[in-house]
C-alpha positions as a Markdown table, in Angstrom:
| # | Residue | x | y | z |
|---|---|---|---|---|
| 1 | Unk | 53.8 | -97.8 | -6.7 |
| 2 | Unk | 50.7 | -99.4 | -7.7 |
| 3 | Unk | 49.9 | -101.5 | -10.7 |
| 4 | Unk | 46.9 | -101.2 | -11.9 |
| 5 | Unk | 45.4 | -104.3 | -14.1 |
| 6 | Unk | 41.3 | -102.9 | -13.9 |
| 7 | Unk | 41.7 | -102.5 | -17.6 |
| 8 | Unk | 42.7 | -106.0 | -18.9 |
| 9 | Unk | 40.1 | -107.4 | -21.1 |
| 10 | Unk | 40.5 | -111.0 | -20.5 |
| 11 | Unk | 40.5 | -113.0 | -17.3 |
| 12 | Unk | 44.0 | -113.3 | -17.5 |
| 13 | Unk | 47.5 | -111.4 | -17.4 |
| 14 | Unk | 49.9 | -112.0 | -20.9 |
| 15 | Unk | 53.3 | -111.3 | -20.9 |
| 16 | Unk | 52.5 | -108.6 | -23.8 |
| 17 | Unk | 49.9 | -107.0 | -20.7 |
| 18 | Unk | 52.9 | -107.3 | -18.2 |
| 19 | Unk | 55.0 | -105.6 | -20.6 |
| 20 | Unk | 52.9 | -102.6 | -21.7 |
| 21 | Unk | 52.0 | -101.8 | -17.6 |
| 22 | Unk | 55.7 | -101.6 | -17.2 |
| 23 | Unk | 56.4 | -99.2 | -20.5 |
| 24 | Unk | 52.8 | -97.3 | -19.0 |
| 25 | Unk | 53.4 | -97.0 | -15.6 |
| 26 | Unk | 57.1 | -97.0 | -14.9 |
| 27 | Unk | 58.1 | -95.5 | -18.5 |
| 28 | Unk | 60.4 | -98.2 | -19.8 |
| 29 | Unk | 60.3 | -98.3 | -23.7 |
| 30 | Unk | 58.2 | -100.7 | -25.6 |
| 31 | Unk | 61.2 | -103.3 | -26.5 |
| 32 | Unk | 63.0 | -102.6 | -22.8 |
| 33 | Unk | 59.3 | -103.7 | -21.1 |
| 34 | Unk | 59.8 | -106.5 | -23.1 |
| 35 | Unk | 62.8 | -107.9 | -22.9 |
| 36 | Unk | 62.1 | -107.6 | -18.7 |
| 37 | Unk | 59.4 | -109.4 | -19.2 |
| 38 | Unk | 61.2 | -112.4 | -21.0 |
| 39 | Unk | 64.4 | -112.4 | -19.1 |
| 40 | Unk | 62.3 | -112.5 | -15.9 |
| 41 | Unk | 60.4 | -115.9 | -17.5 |
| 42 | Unk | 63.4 | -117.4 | -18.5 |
| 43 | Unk | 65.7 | -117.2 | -15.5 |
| 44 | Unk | 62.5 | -118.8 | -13.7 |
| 45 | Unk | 62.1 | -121.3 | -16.4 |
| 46 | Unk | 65.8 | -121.4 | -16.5 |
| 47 | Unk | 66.3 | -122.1 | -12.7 |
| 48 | Unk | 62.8 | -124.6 | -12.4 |
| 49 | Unk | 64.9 | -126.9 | -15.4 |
| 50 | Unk | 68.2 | -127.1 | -13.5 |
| 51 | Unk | 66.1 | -128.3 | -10.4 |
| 52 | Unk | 66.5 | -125.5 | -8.6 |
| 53 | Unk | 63.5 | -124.3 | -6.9 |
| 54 | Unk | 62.8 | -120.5 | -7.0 |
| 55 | Unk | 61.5 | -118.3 | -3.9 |
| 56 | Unk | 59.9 | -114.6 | -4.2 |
| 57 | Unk | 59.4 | -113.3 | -1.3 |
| 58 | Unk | 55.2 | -111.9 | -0.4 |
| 59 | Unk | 54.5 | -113.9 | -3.7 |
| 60 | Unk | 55.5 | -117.9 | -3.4 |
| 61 | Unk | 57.7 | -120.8 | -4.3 |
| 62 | Unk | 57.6 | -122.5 | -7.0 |
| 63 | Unk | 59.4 | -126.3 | -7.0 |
| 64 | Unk | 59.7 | -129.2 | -9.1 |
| 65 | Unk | 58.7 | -132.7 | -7.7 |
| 66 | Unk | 59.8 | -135.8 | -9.2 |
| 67 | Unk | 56.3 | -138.4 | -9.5 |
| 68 | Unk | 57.0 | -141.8 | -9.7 |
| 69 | Unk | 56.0 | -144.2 | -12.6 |
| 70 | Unk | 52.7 | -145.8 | -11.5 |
| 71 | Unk | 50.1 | -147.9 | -13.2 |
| 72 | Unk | 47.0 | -145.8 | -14.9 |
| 73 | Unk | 44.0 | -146.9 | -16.6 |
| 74 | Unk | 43.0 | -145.7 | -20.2 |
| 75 | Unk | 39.3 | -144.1 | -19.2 |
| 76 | Unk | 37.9 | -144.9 | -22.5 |
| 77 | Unk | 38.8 | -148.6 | -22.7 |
| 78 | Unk | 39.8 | -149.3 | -19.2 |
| 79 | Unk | 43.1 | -150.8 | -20.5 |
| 80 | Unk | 46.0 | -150.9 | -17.9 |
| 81 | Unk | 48.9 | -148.4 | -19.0 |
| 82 | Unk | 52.1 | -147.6 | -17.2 |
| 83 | Unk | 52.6 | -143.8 | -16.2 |
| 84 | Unk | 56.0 | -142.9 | -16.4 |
| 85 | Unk | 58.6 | -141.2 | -14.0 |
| 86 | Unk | 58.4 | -137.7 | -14.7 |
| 87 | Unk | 59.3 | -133.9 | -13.2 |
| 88 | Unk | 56.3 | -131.4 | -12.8 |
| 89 | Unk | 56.5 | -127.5 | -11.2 |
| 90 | Unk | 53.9 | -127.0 | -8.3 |
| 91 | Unk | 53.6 | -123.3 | -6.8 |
| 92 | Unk | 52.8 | -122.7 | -3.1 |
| 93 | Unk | 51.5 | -119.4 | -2.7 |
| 94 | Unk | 52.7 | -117.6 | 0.6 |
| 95 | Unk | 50.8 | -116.6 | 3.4 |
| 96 | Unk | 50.8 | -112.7 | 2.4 |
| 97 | Unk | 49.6 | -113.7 | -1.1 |
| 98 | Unk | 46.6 | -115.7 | 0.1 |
| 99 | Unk | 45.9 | -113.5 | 3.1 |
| 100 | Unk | 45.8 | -111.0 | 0.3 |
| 101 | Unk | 43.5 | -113.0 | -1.6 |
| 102 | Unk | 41.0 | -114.0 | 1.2 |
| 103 | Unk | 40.6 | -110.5 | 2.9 |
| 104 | Unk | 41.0 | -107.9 | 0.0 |
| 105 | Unk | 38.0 | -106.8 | -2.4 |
| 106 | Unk | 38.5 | -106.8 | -6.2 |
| 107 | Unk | 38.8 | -103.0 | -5.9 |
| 108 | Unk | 41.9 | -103.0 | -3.5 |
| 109 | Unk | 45.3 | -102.5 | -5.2 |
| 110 | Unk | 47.9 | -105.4 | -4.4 |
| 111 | Unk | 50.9 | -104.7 | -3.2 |
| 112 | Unk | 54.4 | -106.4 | -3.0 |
């Protein structure tokens, strides 16, 4: 099955976009599309907070890191401040998605 997103009219995809292709193309209703769409998001939100890192397979990983305090500098004033200790997500795309990226056209479907 191919999802097509030629018709979005901004340069990027909304959860509200995500959930009308799914009530469009595989013929879920409006508030079924929808509540996919958020329980998806939350179990990866859900899953990133409890430190567990989450894996889809032909897409990526996305992981939390821990960063260290470390000294900063205000830019404006050049006044020394301390960065604290704190958790951020990184995503790794996989080698499917970027191969994906580098040799396929615009016009090419993507499929997972």
């Amino acid at each position: 099955m191919d999802i097509s997103v030629e018709t979005l009219e901004t340069s990027a995809l909304t959860k509200a976009q995500l959930a009308d292709l799914l009530f469009e193309q595989i013929g879920l209703s409006k508030r079924e599309s929808k509540d996919m769409i958020d329980a998806f998001f939350s179990l990866i939100a859900t899953s990133l907070v409890d430190g567990t890192d989450v894996k889809i397979t032909g897409f990526g990983n996305f992981q939390i890191r821990t960063k260290a305090p470390r000294p900063g500098r205000n830019p404006r004033t050049g006044e020394a401040i301390p960065i604290a200790a704190r958790r951020v997500v990184t995503f790794h795309a996989s080698q499917k998605l970027k191969g994906q990226i580098q040799h396929q056209g615009l016009d090419t479907p993507v499929a997972f």
